[in-house]
GULOGU-645038 format. One record per atom (N, C-alpha, C, CB): atom name; x, y negated, z; residue in three letters. Coordinates in nm, 4 decimals, decimal comma. Each point is the difference from the previous one (the first is absolute). Glycine has a CB too. Layout:
! GULOGU-645038
  a       px       py       pz   r
 CA        X        Y        Z Ala
...
! end
This chain:
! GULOGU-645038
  a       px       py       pz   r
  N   1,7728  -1,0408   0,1870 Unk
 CA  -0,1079   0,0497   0,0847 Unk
  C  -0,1195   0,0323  -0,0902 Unk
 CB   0,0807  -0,1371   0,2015 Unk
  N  -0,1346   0,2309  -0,2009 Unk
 CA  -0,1096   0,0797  -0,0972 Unk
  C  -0,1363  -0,0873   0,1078 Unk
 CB   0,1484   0,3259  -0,1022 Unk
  N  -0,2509  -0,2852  -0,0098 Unk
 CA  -0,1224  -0,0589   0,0329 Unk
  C  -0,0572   0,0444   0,1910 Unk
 CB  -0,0556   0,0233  -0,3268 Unk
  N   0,0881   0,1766   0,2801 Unk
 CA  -0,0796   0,0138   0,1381 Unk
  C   0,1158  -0,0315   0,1226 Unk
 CB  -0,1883   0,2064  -0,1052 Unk
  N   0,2924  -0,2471   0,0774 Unk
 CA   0,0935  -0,0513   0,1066 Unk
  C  -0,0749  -0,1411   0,0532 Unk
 CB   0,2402   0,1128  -0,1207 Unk
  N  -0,2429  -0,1813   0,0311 Unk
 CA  -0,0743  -0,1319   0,0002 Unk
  C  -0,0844  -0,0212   0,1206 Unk
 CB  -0,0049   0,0098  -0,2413 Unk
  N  -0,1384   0,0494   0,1938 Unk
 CA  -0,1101   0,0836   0,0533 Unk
  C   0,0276   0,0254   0,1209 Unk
 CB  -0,0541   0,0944  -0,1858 Unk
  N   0,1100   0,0094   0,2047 Unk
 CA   0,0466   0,0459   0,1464 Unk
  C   0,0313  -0,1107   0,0854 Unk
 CB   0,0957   0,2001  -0,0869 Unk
  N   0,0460  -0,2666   0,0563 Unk
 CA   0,0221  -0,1144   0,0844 Unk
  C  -0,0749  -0,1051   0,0363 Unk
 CB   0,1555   0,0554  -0,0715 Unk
  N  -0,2956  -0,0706  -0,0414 Unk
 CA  -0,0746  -0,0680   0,0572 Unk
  C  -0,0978   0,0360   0,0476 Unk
 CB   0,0773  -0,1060  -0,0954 Unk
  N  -0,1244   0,2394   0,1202 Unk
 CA  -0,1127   0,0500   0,0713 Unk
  C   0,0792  -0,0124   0,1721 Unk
 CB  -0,1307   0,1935  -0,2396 Unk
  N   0,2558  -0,1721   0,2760 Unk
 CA   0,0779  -0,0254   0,0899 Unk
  C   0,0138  -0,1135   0,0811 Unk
 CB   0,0704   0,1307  -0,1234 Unk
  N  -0,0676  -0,2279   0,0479 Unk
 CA  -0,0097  -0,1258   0,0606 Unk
  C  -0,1577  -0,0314   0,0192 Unk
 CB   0,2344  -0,0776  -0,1088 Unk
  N  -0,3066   0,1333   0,0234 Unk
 CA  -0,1449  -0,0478   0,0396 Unk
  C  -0,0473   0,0496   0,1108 Unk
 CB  -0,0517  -0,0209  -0,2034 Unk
  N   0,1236   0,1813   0,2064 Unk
 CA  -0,0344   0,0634   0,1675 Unk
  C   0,0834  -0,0582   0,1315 Unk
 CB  -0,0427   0,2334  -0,1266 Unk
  N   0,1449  -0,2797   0,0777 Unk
 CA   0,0567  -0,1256   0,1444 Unk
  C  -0,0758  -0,1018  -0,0004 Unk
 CB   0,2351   0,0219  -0,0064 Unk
  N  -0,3061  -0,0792  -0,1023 Unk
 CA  -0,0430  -0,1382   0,0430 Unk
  C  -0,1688   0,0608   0,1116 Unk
 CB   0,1305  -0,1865  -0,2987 Unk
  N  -0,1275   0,3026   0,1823 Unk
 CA  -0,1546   0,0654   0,1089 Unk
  C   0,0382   0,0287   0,1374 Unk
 CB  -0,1125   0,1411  -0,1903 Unk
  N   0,2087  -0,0771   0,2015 Unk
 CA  -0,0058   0,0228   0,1584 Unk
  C   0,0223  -0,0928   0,0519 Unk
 CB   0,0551   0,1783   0,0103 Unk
  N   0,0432  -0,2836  -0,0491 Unk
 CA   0,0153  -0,1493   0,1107 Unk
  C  -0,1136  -0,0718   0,0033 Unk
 CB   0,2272  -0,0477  -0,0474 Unk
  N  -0,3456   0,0598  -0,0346 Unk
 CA  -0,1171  -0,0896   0,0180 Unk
  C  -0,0858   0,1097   0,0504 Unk
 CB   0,0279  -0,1944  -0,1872 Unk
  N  -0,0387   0,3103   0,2050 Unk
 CA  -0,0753   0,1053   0,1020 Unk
  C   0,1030  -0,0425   0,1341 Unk
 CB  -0,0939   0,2453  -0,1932 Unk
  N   0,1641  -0,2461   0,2097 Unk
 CA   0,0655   0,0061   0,1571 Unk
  C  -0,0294  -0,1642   0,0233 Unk
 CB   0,2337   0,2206  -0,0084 Unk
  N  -0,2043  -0,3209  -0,0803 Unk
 CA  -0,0588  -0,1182   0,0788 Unk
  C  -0,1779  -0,0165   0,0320 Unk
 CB   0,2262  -0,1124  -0,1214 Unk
  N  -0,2525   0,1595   0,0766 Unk
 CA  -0,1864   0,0363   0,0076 Unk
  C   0,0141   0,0360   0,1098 Unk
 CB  -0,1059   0,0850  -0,2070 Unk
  N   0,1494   0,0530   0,2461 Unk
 CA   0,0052   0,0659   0,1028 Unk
  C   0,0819  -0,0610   0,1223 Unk
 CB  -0,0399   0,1767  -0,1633 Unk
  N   0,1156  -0,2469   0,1374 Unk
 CA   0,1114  -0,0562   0,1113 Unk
  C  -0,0465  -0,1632   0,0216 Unk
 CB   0,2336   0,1753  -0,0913 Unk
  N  -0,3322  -0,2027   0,0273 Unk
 CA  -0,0232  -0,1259   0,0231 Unk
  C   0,1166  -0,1364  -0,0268 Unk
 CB  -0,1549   0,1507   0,1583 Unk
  N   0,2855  -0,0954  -0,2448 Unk
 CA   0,0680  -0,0962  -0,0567 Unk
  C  -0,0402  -0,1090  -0,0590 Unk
 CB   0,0976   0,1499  -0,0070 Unk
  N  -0,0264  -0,2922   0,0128 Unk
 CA   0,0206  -0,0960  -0,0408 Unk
  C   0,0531  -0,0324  -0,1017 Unk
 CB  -0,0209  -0,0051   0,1593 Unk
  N   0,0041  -0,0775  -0,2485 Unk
 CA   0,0570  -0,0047  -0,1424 Unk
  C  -0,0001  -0,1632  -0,0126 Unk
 CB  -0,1025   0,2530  -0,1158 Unk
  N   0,2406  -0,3113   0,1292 Unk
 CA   0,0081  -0,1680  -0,0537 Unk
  C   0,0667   0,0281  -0,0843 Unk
 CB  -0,0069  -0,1556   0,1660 Unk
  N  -0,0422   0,0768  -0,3249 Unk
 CA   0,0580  -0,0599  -0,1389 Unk
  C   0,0116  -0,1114   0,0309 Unk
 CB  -0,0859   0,1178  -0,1603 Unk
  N   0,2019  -0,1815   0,1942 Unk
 CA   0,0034  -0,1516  -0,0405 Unk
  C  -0,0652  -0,0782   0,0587 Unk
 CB   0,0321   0,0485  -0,1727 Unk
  N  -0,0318  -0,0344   0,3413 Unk
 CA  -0,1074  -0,0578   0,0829 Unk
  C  -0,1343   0,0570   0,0051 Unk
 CB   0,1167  -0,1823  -0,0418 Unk
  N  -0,1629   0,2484  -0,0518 Unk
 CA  -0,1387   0,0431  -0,0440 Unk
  C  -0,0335   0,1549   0,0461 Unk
 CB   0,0242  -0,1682  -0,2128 Unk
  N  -0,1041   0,1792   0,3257 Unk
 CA  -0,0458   0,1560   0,0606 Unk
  C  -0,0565   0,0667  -0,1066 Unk
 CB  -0,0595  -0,0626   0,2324 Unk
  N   0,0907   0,1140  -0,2761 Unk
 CA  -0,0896   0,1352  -0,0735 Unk
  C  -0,1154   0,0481   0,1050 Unk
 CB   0,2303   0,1068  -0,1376 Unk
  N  -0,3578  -0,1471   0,0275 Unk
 CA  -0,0972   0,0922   0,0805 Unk
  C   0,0083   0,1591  -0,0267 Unk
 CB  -0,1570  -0,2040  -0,0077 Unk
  N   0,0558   0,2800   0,1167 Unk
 CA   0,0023   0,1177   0,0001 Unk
  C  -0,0723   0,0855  -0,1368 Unk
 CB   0,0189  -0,0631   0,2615 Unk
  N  -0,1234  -0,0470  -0,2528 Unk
 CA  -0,0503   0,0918  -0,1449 Unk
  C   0,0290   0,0382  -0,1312 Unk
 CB  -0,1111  -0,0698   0,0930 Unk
  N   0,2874  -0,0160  -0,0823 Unk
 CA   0,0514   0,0218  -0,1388 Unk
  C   0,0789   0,1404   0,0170 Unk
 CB   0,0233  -0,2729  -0,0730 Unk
  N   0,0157   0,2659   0,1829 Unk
 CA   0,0267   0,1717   0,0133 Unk
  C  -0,1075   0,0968  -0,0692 Unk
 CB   0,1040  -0,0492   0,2369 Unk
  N  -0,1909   0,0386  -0,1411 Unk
 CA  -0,0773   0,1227  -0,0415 Unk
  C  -0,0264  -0,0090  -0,2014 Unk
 CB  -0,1495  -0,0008   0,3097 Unk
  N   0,1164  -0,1561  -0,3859 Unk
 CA   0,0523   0,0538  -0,0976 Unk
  C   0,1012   0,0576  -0,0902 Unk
 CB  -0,1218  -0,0883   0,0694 Unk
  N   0,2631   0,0492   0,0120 Unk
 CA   0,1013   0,0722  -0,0530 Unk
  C  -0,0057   0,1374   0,0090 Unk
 CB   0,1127  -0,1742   0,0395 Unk
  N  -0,1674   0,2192   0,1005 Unk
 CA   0,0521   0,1354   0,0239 Unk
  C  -0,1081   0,0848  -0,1099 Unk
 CB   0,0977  -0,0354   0,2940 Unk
  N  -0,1866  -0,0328  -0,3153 Unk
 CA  -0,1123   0,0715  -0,1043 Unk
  C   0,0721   0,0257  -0,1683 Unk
 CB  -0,2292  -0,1530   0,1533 Unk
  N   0,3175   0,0102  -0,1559 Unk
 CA   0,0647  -0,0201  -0,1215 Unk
  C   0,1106   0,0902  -0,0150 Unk
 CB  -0,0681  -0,2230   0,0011 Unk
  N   0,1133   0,2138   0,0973 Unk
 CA   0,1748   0,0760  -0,0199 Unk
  C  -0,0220   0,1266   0,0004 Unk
 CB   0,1479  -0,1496   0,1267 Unk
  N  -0,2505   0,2079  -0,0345 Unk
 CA  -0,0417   0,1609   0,0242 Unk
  C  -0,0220   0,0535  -0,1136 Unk
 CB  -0,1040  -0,0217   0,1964 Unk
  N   0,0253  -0,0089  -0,2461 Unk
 CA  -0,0874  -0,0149  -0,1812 Unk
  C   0,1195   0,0167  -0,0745 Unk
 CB  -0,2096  -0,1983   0,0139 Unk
  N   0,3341   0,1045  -0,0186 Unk
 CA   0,1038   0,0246  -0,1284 Unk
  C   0,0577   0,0884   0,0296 Unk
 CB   0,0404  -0,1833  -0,0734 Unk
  N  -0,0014   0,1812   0,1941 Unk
 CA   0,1431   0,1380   0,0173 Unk
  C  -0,1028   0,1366  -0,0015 Unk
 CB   0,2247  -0,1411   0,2089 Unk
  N  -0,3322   0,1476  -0,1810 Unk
 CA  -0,0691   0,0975  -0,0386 Unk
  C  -0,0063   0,0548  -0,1147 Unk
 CB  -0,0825  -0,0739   0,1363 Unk
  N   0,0284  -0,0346  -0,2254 Unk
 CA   0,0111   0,0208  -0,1646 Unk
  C   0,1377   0,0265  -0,0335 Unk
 CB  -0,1845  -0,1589  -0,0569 Unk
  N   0,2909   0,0886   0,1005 Unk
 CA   0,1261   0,0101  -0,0437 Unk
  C   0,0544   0,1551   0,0423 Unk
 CB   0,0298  -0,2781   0,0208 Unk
  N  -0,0911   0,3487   0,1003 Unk
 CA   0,0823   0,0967  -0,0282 Unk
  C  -0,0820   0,1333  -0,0574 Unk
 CB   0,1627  -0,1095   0,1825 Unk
  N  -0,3072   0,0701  -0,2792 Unk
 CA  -0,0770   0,0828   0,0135 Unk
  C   0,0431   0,0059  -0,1224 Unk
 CB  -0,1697  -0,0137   0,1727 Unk
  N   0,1679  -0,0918  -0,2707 Unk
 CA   0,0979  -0,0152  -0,1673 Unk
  C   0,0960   0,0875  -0,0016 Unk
 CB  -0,0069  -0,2362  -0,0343 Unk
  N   0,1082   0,2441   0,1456 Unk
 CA   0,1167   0,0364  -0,0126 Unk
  C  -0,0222   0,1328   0,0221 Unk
 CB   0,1149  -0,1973   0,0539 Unk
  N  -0,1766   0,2451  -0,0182 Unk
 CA   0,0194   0,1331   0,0231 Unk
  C   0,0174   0,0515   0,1506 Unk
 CB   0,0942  -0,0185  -0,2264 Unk
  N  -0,1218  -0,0645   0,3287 Unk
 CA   0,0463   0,0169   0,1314 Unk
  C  -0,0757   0,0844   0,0559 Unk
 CB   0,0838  -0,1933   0,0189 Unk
  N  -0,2141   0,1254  -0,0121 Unk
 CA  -0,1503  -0,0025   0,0840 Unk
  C  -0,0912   0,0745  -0,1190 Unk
 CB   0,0203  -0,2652   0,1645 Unk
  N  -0,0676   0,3242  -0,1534 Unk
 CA  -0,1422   0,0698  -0,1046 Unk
  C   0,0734   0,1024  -0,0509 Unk
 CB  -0,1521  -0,2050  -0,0956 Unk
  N   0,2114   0,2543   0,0939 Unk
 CA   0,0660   0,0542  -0,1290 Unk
  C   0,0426   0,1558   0,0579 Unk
 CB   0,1073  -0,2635  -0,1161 Unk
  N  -0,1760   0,3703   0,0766 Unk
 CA   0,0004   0,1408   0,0251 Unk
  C   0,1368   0,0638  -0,1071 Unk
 CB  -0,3078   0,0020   0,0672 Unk
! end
């Protein structure tokens, strides 16, 4: 697997983890670890986090920006 393969697959998973923490924002989902509720506000920093990489990840690659 070459670098921008790499890249790709993980700008991919960063955009699933973004949309499942945008749709639980939005859907008002529940999140237990181990007995332990996840609060809501760690969403909103994931979705800030994950949006941000797969962004960058596909802007490196050549996906997004690129005329």
């Amino acid at each position: 697997m070459s670098l921008k393969d790499h890249v790709v697959v993980s700008s991919v998973i960063f955009l699933v983890i973004f949309v499942l923490h945008g749709l639980r924002l939005f859907l008002g989902w529940d999140v237990m670890l181990g007995g332990w509720e996840m609060p809501m506000w760690t969403s909103w920093i994931v979705l800030v986090l994950a949006g941000y990489l797969s962004y960058s990840g596909f802007v490196v690659t050549g996906y997004l920006g690129s005329k």
